[in-house]
C-alpha positions as CSV (number, residue, x, y, z in Angstrom):
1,X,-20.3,0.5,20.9
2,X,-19.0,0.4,24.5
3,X,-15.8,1.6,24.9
4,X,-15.1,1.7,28.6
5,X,-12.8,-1.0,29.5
6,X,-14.1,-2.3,33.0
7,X,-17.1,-2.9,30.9
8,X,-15.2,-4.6,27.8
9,X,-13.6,-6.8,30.5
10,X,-16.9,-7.7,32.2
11,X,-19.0,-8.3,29.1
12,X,-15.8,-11.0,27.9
13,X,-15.9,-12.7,31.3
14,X,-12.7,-11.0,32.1
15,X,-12.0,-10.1,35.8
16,X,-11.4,-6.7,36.0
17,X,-8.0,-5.5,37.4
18,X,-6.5,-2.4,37.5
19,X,-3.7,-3.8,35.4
20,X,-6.0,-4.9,32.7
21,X,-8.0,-1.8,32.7
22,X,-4.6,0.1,32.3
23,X,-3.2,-2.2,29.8
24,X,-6.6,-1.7,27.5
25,X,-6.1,1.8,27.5
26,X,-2.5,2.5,27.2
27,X,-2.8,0.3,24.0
28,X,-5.6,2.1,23.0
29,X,-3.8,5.6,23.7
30,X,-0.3,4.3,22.0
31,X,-1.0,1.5,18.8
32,X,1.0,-0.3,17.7
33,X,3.2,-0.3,21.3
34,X,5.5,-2.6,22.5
35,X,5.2,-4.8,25.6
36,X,7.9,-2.5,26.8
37,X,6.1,0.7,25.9
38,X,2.8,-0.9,27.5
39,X,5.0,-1.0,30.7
40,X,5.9,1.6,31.0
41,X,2.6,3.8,30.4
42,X,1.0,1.2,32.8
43,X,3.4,2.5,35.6
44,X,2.5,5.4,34.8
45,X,-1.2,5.8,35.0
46,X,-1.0,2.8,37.8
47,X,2.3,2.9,40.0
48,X,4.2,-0.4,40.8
49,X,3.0,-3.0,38.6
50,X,4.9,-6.1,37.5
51,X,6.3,-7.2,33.8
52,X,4.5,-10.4,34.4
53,X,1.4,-8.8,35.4
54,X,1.2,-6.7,32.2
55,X,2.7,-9.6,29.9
56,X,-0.3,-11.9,31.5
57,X,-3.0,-8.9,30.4
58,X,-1.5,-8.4,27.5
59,X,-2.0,-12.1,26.7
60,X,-5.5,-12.5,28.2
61,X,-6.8,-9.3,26.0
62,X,-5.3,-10.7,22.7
63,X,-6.8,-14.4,23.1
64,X,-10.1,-12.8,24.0
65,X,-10.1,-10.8,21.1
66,X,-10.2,-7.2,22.9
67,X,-7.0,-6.2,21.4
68,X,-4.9,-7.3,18.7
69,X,-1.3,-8.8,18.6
70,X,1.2,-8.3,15.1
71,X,4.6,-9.8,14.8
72,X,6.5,-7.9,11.8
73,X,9.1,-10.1,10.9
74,X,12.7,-9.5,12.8
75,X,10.4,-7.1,15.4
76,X,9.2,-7.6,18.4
77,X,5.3,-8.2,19.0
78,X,3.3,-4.6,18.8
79,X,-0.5,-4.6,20.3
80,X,-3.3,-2.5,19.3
81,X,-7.2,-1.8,19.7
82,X,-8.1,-2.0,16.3
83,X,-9.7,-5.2,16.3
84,X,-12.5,-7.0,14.2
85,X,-11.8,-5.5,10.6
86,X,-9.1,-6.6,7.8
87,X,-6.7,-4.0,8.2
88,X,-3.4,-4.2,7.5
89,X,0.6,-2.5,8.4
90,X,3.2,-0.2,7.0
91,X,6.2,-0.5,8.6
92,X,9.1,2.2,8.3
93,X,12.4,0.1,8.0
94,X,14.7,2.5,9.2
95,X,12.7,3.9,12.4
96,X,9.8,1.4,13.3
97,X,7.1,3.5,12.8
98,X,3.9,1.6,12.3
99,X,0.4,2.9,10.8
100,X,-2.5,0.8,9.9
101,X,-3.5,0.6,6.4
102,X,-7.2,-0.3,5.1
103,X,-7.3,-3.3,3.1
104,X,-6.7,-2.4,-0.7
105,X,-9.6,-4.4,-1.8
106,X,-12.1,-4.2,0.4
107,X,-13.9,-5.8,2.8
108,X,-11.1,-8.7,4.0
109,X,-10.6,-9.9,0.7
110,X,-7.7,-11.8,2.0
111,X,-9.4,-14.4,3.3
112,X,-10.4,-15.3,-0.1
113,X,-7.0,-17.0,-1.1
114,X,-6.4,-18.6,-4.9
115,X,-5.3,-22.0,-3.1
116,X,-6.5,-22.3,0.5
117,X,-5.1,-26.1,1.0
118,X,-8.1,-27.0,2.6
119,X,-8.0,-24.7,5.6
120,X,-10.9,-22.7,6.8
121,X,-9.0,-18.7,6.2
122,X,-10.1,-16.6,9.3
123,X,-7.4,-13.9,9.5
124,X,-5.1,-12.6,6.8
125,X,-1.8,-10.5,7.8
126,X,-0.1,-8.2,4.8
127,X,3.0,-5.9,6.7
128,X,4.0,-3.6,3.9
129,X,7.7,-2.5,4.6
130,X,9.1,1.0,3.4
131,X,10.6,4.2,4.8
132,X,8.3,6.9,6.5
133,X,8.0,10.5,5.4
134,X,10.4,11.5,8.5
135,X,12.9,9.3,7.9
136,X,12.7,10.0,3.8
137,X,12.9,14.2,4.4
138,X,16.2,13.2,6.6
139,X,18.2,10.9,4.4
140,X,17.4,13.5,1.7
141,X,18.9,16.5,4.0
């Protein structure tokens, strides 16, 4: 699997720019970051770089599949570059904290729905909500 991300860009017909090439890996170093958080590594692995410029890669990537875009309820969007499998969230509600979780089931049994209302299923989001060992040793001290 290639991993480089001047070749990920050029084999998805993706320009390659310093900002994107950036963008790919400070997501891949730092899951489940921010747009904010993105920024900010991107400055600084690449110097001056606009918000727009990374909001525009960030977009690109996601619609072409090379990372992945959640939205937990009440949160603001988090990217990642675990893409291509069923996986799904846990979410601390006190901190943020966010880990991936392997679908309970199985290979994307999710998109196997009891009533799919005629749709084709493609994609199947679950965001489990709790408190993270952290946060649970401090409310307990």
């Amino acid at each position: 699997m290639n991993t480089d991300p001047a070749n990920l860009l050029r084999e998805n017909g993706i320009q390659v720019t310093a900002q994107r090439v950036a963008v790919m890996k400070a997501v891949s170093s730092k899951p489940h970051s921010t747009a904010d958080q993105v920024i900010a590594e991107v400055r600084l692995a690449i110097g001056t770089v606009s918000r727009q410029a990374v909001y525009d890669a960030l977009s690109t990537l996601s619609d072409k599949g090379l990372i992945r875009r959640i939205q937990p309820a009440g949160s603001s969007a988090l990217y990642e570059d675990r893409v291509g499998d069923n996986h799904h969230h846990v979410i601390c509600r006190n901190c943020g904290k966010t880990a991936d979780v392997d679908c309970a089931t199985g290979h994307k049994p999710c998109l196997t729905a009891s009533n799919d209302a005629g749709f084709t299923i493609d994609e199947a989001e679950v965001i489990y909500w709790g408190t993270c060992p952290e946060c649970k040793s401090a409310s307990e001290a």
